[in-house]
C-alpha positions in Angstrom: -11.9 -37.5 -32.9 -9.3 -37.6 -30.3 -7.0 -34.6 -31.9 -10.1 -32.4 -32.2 -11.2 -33.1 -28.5 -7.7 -32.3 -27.5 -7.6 -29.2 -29.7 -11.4 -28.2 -27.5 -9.6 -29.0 -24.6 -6.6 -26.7 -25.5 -8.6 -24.0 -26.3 -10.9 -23.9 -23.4 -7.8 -23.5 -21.1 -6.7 -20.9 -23.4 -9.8 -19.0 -22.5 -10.0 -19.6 -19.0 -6.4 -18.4 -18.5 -7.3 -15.2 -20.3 -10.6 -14.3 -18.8 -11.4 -11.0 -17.2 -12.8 -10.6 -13.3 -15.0 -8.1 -13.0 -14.2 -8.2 -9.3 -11.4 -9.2 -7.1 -11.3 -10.8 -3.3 -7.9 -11.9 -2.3 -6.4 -12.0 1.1 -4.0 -15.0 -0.1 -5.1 -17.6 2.3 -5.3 -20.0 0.0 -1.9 -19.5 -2.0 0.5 -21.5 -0.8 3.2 -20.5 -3.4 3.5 -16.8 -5.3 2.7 -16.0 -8.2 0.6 -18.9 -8.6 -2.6 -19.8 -10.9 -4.4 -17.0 -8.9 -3.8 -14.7 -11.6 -1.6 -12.5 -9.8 2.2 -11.9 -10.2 4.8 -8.9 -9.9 7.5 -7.0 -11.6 10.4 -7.0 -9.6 14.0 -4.8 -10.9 17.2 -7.0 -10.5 19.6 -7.0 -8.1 21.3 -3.6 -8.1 24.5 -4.7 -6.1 25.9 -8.1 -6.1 27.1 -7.7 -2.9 23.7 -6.6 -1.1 21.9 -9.8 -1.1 19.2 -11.3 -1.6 17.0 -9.9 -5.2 13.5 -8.8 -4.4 11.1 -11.1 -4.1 7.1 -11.3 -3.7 6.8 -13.4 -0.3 4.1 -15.3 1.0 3.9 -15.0 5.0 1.8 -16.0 8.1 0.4 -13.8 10.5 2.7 -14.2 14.0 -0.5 -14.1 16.1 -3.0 -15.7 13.5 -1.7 -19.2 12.0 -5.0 -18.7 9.8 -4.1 -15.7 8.1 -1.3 -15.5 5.2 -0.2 -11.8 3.8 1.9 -11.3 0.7 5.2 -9.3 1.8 7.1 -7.0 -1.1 10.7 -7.2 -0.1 13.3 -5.1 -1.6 16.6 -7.0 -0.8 19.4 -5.8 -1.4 18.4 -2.7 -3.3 17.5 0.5 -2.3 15.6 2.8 -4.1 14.2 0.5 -7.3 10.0 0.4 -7.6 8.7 -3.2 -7.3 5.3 -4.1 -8.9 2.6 -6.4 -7.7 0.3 -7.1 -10.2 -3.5 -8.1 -10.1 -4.9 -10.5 -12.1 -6.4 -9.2 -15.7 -9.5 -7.4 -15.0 -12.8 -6.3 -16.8 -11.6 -2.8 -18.3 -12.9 -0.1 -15.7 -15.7 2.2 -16.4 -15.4 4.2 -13.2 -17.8 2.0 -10.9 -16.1 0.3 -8.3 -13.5 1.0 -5.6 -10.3 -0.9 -4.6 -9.9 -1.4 -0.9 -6.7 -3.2 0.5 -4.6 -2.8 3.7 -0.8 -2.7 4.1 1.9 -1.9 6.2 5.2 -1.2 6.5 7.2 -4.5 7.5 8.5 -4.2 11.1 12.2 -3.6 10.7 12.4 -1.7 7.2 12.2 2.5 6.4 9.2 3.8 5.9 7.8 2.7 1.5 5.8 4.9 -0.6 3.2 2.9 -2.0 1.7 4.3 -5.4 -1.8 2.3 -6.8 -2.3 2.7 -10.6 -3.1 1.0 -13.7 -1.2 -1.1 -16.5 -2.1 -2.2 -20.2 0.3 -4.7 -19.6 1.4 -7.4 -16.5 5.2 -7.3 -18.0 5.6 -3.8 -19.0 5.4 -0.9 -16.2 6.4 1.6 -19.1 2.2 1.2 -19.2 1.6 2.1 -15.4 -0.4 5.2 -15.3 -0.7 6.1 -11.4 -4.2 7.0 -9.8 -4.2 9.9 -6.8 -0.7 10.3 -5.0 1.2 7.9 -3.4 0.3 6.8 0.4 3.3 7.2 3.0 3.5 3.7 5.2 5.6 4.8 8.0 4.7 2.0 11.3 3.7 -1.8 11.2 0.0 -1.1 11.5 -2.2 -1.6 9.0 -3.3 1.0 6.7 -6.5 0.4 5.0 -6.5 2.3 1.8 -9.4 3.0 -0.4 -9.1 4.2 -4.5 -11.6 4.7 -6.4 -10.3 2.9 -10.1 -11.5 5.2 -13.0 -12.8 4.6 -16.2 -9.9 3.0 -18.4 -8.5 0.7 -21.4 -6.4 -0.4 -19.0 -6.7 -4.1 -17.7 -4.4 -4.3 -14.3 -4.5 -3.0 -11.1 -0.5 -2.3 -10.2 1.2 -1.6 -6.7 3.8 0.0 -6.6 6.0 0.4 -3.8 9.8 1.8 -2.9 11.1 2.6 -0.5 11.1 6.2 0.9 14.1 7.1 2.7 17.1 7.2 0.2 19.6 4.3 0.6 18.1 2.2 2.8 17.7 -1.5 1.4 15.6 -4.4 3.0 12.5 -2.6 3.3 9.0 -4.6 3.0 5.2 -3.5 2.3 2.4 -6.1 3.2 -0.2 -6.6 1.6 -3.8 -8.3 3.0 -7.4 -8.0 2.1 -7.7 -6.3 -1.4 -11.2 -6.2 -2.6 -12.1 -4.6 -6.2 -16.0 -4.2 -6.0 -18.9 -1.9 -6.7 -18.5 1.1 -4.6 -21.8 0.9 -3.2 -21.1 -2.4 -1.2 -17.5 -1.7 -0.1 -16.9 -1.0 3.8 -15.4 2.1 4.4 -13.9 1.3 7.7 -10.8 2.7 7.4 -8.8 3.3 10.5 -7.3 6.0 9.1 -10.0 8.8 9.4 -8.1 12.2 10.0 -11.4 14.1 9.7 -13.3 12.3 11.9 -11.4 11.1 14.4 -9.4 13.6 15.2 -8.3 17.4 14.1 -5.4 19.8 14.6 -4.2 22.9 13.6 -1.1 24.6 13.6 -0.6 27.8 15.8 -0.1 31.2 15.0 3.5 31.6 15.4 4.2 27.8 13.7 5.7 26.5 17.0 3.0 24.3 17.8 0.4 21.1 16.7 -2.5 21.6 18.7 -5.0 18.9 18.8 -9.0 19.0 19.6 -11.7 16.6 18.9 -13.2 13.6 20.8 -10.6 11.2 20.3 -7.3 12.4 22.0 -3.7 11.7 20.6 -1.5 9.6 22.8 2.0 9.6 20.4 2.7 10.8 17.4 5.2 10.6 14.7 6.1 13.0 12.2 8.1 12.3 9.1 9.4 14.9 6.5 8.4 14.7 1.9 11.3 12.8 1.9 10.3 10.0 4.7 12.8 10.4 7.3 11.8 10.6 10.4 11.6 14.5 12.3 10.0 14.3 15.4 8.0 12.1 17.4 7.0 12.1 20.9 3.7 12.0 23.2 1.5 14.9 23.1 0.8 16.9 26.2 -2.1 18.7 26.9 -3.2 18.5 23.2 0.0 20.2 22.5 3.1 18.9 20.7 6.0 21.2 19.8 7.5 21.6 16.4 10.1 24.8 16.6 12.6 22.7 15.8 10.8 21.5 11.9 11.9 24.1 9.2 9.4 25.3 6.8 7.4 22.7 5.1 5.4 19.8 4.2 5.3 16.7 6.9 2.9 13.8 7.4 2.0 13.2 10.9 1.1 9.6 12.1 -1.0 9.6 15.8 -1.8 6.7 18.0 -5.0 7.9 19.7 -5.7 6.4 23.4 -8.6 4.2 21.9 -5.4 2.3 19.9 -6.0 3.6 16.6 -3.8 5.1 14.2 -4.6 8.5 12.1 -2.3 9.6 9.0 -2.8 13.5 8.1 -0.3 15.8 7.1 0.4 19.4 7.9 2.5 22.3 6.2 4.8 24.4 8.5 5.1 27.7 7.2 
């Protein structure tokens, strides 16, 4: 009798490490070690150089000005230009319905991190990470909150994927806070980061100029090339900001409004 109550007892924490969520709420308050029996864990590349310590590492942190709130931190060490992976726990495969909404950042004294979501078959293998959308382009400390709608898939993980975006530039880190997997219908869409709404700009005639309209004015901006490096930044004057000295191209533009909220767009120089 004792054998086959063990064997029950085996098998029921065999099923209850393997069970699907059909939704996800973590903002890692209550971890106080990563990964941890939460579910989730990462995929981290080794050290690339000996010499450029420490390894990567999934790192659990405390707000500065909130000794409530924890974040999880993806830290690249020593290397440079290697993808790391955090991984969500096993989820309920998607059929199209819900929406993932999470914030992050770019930690305070790395380069700016491309941050790609997608899916994966497995939580080992990223060979089976098929991404969703394009990547988003964390260029300041402030919070982005980013909303993807998951589509219908086999697929059983919800994978971030973040490196670093600016070529050679190791100890880079991407926070991560609130990420929420739920029906679309009940998911806030407060999103800071509101380029059509909050604010709009054009680029003049002769591609000399960024000229801004709307209700909510621009205060400073930043604007940062495909590659992430940094081209141009400065306060905007008279909802004019010069840009003769960008070549022809692509940029993303980051604006602090004078309400204290930050817009992402992006704009093509011709």
């Amino acid at each position: 009798m004792k054998a086959k109550l063990l064997f029950g007892a085996l098998m029921l924490t065999a099923v209850t490490a393997n069970a699907q969520l059909a939704t996800l709420n973590q903002n890692f308050n209550s971890l106080t070690t990563f990964p941890s029996t939460s579910g989730w864990s990462s995929v981290l590349p080794p050290l690339s150089n000996p010499a450029m310590q420490p390894a990567p590492m999934m790192v659990l942190y405390t707000e500065a000005s909130d000794a409530t709130n924890k974040y999880l931190s993806s830290y690249s060490g020593g290397n440079s230009n290697t993808p790391q992976y955090l991984v969500s726990p096993q989820i309920v495969a998607p059929t199209g319905n819900k929406t993932l909404s999470f914030k992050a950042r770019k930690n305070v004294a790395g380069a700016p991190v491309s941050l790609q979501v997608g899916l994966a078959s497995s939580p080992t293998d990223m060979n089976t990470f098929i991404p969703i959308g394009g990547p988003s382009f964390l260029a300041t400390n402030v919070y982005q909150t980013i909303n993807v709608v998951i589509p219908n898939s086999t697929s059983g993980y919800i994978v971030f994927k973040t490196v670093n975006a600016v070529a050679d530039a190791p100890h880079t880190a991407t926070d991560f806070d609130d990420i929420v997997y739920d029906l679309t219908s009940v998911l806030g869409t407060a999103d800071v980061f509101k380029s059509t709404e909050q604010i709009k700009f054009a680029v003049n005639e002769d591609n000399s100029t960024l000229q801004f309209v709307g209700k909510t004015q621009p205060k400073n901006i930043e604007i940062y090339s495909a590659a992430g490096q940094q081209v141009a930044a400065g306060k905007v004057n008279d909802g004019q900001f010069d840009i003769t000295t960008l070549q022809t191209g692509v940029y993303y533009i980051l604006i602090e409004t004078t309400d204290g909220k930050a817009v992402k767009s992006k704009f093509i120089k011709k």
